[in-house]
N, CA and C atoms as an extended XYZ file, in Angstrom:
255
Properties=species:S:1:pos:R:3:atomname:S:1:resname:S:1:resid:I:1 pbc="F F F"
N       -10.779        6.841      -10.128 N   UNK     1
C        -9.609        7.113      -10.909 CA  UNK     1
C        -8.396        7.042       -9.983 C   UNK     1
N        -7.298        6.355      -10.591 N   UNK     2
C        -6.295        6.136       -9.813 CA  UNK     2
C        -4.839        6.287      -10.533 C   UNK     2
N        -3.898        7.203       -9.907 N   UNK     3
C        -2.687        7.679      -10.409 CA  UNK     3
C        -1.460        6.445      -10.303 C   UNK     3
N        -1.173        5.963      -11.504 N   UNK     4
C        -0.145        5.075      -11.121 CA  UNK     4
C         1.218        5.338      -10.863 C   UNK     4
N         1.733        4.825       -9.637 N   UNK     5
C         3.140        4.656       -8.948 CA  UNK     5
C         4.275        4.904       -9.895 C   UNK     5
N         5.488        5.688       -9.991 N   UNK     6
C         6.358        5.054      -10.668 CA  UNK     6
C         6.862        4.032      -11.525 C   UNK     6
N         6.820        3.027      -10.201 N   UNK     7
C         6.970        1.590       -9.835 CA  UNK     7
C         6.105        0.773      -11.248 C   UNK     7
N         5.119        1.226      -11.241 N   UNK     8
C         4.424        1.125      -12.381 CA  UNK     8
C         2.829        0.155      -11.310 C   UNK     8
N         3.319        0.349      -10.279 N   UNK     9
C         1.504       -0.184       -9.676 CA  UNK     9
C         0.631        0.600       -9.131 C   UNK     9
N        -0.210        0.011       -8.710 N   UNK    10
C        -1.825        1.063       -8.534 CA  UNK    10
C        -1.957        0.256       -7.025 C   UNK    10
N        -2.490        1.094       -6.027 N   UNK    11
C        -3.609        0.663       -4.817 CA  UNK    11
C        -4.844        0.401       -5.343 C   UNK    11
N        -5.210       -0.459       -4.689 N   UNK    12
C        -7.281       -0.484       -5.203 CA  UNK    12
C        -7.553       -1.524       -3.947 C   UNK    12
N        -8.284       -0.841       -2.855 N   UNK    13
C        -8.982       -0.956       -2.324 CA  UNK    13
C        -7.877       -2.422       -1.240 C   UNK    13
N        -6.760       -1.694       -0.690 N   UNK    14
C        -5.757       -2.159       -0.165 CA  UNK    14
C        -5.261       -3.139       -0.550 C   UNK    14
N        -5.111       -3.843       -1.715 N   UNK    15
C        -4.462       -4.247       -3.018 CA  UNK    15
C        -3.654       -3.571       -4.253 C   UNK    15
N        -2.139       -4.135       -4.209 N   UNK    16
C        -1.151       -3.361       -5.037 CA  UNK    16
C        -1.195       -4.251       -6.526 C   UNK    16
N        -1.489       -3.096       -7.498 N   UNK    17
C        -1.841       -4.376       -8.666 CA  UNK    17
C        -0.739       -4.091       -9.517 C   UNK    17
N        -0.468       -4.441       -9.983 N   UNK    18
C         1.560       -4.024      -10.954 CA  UNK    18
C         0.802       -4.016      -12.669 C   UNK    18
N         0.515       -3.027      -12.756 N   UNK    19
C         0.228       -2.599      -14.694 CA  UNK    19
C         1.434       -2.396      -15.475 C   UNK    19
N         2.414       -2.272      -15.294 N   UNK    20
C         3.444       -1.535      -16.226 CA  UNK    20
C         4.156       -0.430      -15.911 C   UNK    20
N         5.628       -0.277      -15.715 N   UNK    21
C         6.010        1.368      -15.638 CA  UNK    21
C         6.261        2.109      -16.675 C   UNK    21
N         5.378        1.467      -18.126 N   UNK    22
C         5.268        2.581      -18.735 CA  UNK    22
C         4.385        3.529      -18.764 C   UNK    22
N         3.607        3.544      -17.818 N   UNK    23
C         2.326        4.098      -17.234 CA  UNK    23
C         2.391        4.634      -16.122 C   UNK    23
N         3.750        4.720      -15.305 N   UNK    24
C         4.068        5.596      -14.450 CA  UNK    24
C         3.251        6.611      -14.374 C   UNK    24
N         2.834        7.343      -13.034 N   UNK    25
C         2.658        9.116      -13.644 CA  UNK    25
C         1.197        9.310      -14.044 C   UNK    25
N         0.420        8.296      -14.976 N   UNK    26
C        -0.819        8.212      -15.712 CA  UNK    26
C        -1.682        7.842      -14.773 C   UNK    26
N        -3.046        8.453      -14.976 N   UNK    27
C        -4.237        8.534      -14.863 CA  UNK    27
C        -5.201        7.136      -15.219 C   UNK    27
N        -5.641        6.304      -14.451 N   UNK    28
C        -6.581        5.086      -15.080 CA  UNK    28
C        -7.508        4.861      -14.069 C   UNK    28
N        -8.744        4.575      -14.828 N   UNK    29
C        -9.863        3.795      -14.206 CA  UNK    29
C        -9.458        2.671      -14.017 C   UNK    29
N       -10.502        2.530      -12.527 N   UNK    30
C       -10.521        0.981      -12.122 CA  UNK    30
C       -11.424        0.589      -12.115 C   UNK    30
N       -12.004       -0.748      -12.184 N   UNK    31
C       -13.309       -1.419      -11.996 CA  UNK    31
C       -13.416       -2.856      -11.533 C   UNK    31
N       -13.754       -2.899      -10.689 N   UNK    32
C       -14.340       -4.180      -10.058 CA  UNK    32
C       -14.897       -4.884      -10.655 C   UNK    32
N       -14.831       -6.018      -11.394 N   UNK    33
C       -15.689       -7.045      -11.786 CA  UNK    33
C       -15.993       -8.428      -11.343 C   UNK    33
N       -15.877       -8.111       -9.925 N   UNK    34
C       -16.329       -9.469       -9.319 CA  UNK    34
C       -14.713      -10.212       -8.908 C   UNK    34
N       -14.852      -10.976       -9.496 N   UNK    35
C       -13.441      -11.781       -9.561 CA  UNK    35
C       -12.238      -11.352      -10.011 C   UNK    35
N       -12.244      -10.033      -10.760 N   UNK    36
C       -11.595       -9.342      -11.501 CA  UNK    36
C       -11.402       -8.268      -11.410 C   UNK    36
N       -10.216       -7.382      -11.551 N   UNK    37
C       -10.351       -5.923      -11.304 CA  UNK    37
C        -9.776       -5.512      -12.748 C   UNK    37
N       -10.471       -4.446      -13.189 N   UNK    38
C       -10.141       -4.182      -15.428 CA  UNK    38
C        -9.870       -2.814      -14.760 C   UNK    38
N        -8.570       -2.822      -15.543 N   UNK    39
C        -7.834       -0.971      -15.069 CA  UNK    39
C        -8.039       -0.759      -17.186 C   UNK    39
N        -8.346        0.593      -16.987 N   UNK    40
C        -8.693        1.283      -18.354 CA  UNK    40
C        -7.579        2.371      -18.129 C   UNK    40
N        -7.452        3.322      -19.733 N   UNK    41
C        -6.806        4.229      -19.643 CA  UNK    41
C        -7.814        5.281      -19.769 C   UNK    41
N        -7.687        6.706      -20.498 N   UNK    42
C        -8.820        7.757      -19.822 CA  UNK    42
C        -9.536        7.837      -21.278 C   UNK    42
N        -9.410        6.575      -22.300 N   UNK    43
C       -10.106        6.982      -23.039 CA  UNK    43
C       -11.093        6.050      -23.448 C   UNK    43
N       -10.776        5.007      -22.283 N   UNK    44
C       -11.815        3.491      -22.261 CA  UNK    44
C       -11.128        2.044      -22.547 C   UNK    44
N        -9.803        2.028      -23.498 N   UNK    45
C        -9.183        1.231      -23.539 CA  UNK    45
C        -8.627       -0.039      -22.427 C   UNK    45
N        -8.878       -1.205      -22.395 N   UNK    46
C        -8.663       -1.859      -21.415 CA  UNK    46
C        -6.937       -2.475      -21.596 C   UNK    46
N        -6.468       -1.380      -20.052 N   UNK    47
C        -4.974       -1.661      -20.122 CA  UNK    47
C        -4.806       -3.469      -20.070 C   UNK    47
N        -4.846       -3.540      -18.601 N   UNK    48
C        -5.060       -5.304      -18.012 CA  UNK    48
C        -6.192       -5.600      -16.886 C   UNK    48
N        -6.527       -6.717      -17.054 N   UNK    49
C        -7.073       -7.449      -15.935 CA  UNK    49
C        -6.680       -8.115      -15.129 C   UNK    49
N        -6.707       -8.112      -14.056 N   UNK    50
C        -5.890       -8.826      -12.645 CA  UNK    50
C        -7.070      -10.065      -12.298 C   UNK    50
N        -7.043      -11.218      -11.781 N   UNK    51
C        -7.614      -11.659      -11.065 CA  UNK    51
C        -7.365      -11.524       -9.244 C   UNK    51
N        -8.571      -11.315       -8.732 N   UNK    52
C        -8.167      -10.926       -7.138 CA  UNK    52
C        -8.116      -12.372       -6.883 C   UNK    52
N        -7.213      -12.382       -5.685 N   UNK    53
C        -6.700      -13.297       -5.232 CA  UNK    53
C        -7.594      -13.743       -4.293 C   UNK    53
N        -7.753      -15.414       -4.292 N   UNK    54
C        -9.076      -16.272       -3.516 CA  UNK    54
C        -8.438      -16.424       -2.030 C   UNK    54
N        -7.275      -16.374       -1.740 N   UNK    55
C        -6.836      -16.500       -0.182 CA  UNK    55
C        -6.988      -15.019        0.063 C   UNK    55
N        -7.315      -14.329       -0.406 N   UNK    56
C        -7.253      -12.980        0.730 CA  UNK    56
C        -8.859      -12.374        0.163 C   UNK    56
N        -9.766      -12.238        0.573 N   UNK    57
C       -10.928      -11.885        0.346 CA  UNK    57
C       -11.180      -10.201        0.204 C   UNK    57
N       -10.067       -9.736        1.278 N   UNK    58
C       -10.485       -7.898        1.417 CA  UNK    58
C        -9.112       -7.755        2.787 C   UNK    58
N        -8.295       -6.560        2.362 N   UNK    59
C        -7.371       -6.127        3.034 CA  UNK    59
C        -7.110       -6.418        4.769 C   UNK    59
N        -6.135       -6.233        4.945 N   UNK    60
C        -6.101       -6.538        6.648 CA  UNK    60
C        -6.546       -5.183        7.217 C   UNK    60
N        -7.419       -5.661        8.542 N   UNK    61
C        -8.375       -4.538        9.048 CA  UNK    61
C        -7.407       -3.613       10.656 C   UNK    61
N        -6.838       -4.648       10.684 N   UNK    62
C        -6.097       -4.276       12.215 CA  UNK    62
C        -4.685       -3.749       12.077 C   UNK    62
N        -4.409       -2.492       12.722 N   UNK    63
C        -2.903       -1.816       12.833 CA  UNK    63
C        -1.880       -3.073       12.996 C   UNK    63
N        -0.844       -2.624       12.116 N   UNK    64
C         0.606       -3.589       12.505 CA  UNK    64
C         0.452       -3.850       14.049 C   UNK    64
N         1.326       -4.768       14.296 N   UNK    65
C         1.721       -5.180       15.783 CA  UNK    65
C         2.223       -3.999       16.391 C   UNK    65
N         3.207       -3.363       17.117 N   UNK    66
C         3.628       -3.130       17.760 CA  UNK    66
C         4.775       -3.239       18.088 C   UNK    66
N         5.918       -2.480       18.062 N   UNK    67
C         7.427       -3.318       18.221 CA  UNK    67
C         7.895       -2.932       19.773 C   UNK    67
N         8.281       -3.745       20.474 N   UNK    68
C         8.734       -3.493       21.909 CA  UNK    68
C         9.438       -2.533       21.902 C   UNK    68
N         9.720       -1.575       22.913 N   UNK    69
C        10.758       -0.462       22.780 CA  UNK    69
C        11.789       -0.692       23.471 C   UNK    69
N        12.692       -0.399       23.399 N   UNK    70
C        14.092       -1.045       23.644 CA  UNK    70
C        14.738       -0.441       24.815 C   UNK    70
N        15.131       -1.383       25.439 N   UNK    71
C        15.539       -1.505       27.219 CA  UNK    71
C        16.204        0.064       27.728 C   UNK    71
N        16.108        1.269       28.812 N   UNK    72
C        17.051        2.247       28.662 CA  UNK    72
C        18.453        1.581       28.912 C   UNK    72
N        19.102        2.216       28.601 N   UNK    73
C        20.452        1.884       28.839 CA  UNK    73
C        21.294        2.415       30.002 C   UNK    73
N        22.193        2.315       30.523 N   UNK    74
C        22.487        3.085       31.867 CA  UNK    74
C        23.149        4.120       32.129 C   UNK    74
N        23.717        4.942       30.467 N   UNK    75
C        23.475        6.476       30.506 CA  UNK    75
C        22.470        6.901       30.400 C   UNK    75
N        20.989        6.283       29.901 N   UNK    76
C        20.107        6.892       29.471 CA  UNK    76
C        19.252        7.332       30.871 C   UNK    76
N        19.207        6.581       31.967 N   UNK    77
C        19.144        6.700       33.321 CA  UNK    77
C        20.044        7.805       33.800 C   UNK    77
N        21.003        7.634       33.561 N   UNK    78
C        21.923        8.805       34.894 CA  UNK    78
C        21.805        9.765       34.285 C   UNK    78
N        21.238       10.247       32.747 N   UNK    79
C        21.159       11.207       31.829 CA  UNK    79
C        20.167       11.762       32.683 C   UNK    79
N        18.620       10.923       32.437 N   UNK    80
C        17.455       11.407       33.226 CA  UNK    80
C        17.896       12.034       34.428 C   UNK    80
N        17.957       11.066       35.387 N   UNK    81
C        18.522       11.859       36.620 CA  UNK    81
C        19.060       12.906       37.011 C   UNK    81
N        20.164       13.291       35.979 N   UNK    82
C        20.453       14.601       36.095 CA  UNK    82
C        20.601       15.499       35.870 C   UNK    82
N        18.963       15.232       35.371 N   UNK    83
C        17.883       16.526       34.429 CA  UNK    83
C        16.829       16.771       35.333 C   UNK    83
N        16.828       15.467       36.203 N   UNK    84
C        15.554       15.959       37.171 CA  UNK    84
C        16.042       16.652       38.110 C   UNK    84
N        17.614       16.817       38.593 N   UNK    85
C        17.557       17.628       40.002 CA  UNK    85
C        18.130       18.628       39.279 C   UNK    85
């Protein structure tokens, strides 16, 4: 069971699927059907069906990159310095 976004989309299984924001707020089953993911509401009704997408098989597994951290500057040095003595 999965609470939908505002926005009106759902996560499922690191996939954002967009149902409607009139469903904000609401409560729906999800289900996997192979090629297909069928979101229900809580009383069995089938909201929509998505097809999963054939270029991406299953979510990215590895942390973002990394962003370089940015050069000190040369108060940020004489700052240090004269905190250490």
């Amino acid at each position: 069971m999965k609470v939908v976004q505002d926005s009106g989309s759902v996560e499922f299984r690191g996939i954002q699927a967009s149902i409607g924001r009139a469903l904000g707020g609401q409560r729906v089953c999800v289900m996997d059907a192979g090629k297909t993911v069928i979101f229900f509401d809580l009383r069995g009704t089938i909201i929509i069906e998505h097809p999963l997408a054939q270029t991406r098989s299953h979510p990215r597994q590895q942390p973002p990159t990394p962003r370089p951290r940015p050069q000190p500057t040369m108060r940020d040095v004489m700052h240090r310095l004269s905190e250490m003595s």
